[in-house]
C-alpha positions in Angstrom: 8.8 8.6 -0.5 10.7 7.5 -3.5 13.4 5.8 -1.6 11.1 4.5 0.3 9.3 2.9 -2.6 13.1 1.6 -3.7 13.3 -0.2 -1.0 9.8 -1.9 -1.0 9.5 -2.6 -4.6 12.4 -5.2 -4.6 11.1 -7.2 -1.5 7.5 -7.2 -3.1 9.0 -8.4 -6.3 11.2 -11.2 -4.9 7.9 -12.3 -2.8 5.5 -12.6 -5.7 8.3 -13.8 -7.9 9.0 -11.1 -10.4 11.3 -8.6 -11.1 11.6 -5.3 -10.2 10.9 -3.8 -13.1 7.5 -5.5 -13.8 4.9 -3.1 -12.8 2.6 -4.9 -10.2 5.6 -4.8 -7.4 6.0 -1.0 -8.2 2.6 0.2 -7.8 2.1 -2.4 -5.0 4.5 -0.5 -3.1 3.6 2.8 -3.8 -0.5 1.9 -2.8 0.9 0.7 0.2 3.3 3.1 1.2 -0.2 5.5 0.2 -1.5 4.6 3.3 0.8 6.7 5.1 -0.4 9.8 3.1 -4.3 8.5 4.6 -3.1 8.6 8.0 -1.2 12.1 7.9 -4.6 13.4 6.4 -7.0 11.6 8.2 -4.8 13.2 11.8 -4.7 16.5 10.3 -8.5 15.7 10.2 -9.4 14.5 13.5 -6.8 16.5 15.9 -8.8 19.3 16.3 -8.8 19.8 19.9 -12.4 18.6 20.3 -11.9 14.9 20.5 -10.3 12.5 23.1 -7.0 10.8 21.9 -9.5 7.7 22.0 -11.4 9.2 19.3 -9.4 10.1 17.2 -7.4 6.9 17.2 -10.4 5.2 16.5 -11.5 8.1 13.4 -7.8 7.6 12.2 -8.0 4.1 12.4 -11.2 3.6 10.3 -10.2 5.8 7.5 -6.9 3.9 7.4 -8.9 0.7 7.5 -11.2 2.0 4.4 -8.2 2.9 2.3 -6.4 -0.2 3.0 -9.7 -2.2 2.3 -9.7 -0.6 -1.2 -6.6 -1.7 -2.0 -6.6 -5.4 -0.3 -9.2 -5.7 -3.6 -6.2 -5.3 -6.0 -3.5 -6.8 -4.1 -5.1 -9.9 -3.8 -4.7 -10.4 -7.6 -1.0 -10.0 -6.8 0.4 -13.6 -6.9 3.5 -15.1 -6.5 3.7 -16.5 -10.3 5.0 -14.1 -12.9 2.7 -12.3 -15.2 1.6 -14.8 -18.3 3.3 -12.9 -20.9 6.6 -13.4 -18.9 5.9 -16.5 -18.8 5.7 -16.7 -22.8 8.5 -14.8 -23.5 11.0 -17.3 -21.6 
C-alpha cells in the first residue's frame, strides 16, 4: 500500500498545486487508496454463500459509496492553490 501511496501522492500534489511533502496530497492519497481496504471488508462481508452475485455487488457497492461519501466531505476542501502559510513563506 505504501508504494502505492508513492505513487498517488505526487500526481495529487501536482493537481492541487503543492508539493509532495505538504500533507493534504499525502493523506488524500492514503483515504483514497482506503477505499480499497472498504471493499476487501465489505466482500469478506457479503460473500457468504447466501446471496446472489447481484446482491452482493449491490451490498459492496453501498458500503463503498458510504465510505467514499465520508471522504468527498474533506476532499472537497482540497484545492488546487497552495496552503496560505505557503503562500506567506514565499
Amino acid at each position: 500500500m505504501d508504494q502505492f501511496v508513492s505513487v498517488a501522492t505526487p500526481i495529487l500534489a501536482a493537481r492541487a498545486a503543492m508539493s509532495t511533502d505538504d500533507p493534504e496530497p499525502q493523506i488524500a492519497a492514503r483515504a483514497l487508496l482506503g477505499l480499497w481496504h472498504v471493499q476487501a471488508n465489505s466482500l469478506r462481508k457479503h460473500l457468504d454463500g447466501a446471496r446472489t452475485p447481484a446482491e452482493v455487488h449491490d451490498l459492496v457497492t453501498s458500503d463503498v459509496g458510504r465510505a467514499a461519501q465520508l471522504l468527498d466531505t474533506g476532499l472537497r476542501s482540497f484545492t488546487a492553490r497552495a496552503p496560505p502559510q505557503a503562500l506567506s513563506d514565499s
